[in-house]
C-alpha positions, 0 to 999 in steps of 0.5 A: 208236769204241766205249769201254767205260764202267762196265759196257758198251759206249758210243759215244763221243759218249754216253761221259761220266764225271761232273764230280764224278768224283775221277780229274778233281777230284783226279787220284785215279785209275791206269791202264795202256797196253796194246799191242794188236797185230792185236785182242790185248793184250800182256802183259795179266796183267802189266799187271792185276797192276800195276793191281791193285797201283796201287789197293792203293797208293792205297787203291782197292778192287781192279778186277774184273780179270774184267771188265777182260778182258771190257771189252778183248775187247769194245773190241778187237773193236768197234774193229779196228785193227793196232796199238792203245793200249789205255787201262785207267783206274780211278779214286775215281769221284764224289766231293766237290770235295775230297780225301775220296773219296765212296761212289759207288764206283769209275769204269772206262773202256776205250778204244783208240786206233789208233797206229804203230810207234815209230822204232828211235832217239830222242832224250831230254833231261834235266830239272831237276826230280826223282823222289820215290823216298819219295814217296806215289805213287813205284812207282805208275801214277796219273793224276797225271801233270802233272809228266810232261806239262811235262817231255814238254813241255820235251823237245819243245821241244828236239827230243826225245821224252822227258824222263829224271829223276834221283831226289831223290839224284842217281841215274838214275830214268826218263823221264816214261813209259819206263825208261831202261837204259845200257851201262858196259862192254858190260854193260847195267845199268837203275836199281833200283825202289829209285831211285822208278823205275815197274816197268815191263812191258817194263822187267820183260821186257827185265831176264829176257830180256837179264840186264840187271843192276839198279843204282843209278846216277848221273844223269850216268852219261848223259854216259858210257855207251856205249849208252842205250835206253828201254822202254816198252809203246808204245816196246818197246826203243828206241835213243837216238841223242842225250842232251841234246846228246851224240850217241850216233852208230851208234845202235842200238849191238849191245848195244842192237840185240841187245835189240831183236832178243831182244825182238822175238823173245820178244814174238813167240812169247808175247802173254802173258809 
């Protein structure tokens, strides 16, 4: 396995990030997943723009997306593989064991990791705790990402493979690593970036594919909704066959596999939409 670190290519067992690195001190640091199919990304403008968008949000200089391009063309080709989990994270780099950042400048890392096609349906639970749509970090893809890993954690508990939030009001927000979207009425409706919800890619697509319509939901919108599915880089569109212990049976529903299918369709033609 081949990882791109700080300017070159490296094995993995020499590809090492300092101690002092404020992605690990601190967790002052983003990232972005990109779907790798047959040795090419999807979505990858998309996604740098969103990277790009994260180190504005936390004060980092802006990546040199040129190289980025370069480093995920060199990783690709060192690591062939189907389908690919193509890891971008770039952090403050070394710093002191604080939260003031250091002058070593930022820290890159490309990698990838070989997965599988997700199944059509699955099942997801809500959680108690809550999205800070005000928050700091609200809108931004960073490497804090503990809160995520104990719900991921309280939804395999329970048979699921994703936890949803509601937002610190009591709206719909998302899940710890997908968007969520519902169907009222035969119409698809997905919360709006106002709710502290990541803009997703696939969440970005699936809204100018479909005509989803943004809107601010209620958290128990779940309970009623006739059709629920997820979106995400590694999940694509994804039907949810159980809530909590509401079972949402024939799923996916038509409005749901019709998403689906247009998304698979679209993503087909285009690598770069």
């Amino acid at each position: 396995m081949k990882i791109w670190l700080d300017g070159g290519l490296q094995d993995i067992e020499s590809a090492r990030v300092s101690v002092f690195d404020h992605g690990l001190t601190v967790g002052d640091g983003i990232f972005e997943t990109v779907k790798a199919v047959d040795g090419r990304p999807f979505a990858l403008t998309r996604h740098l723009d969103r990277l790009t968008r994260s180190a504005r949000g936390l004060g980092l200089p802006d990546p040199d997306l040129d190289e980025i391009r370069r480093a995920c063309v060199a990783v690709l080709e060192a690591n062939p593989m189907p389908l690919g989990r193509l890891r971008l994270t770039y952090t403050g780099g070394h710093g002191p064991l604080g939260s003031d950042r250091g002058d070593h400048g930022p820290t890159l890392v490309v990698a990838l990791g070989e997965t599988t096609r997700r199944p059509d349906s699955t099942a997801v639970v809500t959680v108690p705790w809550t999205r800070n749509e005000r928050g700091a970090l609200t809108g931004l893809k960073t490497t804090s990402y503990a809160e995520n890993v104990v719900a991921l954690a309280r939804a395999r508990e329970r048979g699921a493979s994703e936890a949803l939030f509601g937002n610190t009001v009591g709206r719909l927000c998302e899940g710890t690593g997908s968007n969520v979207f519902v169907v009222l009425d035969g119409e698809l409706h997905t919360p709006p970036l106002a709710s502290g919800c990541l803009a997703g890619i696939t969440r970005a697509l699936a809204v100018e594919w479909t005509g989803a319509k943004e809107t601010d939901l209620p958290l128990d919108v779940l309970e009623r909704a006739e059709e629920v599915f997820l979106t995400s880089t590694l999940r694509d569109v994804q039907a949810v066959h159980r809530v909590d212990d509401r079972e949402l049976p024939g799923a996916p529903g038509p409005v749901t596999a019709k998403a689906m299918r247009i998304f698979d369709e679209r993503s087909g033609t285009d690598l770069d939409p």
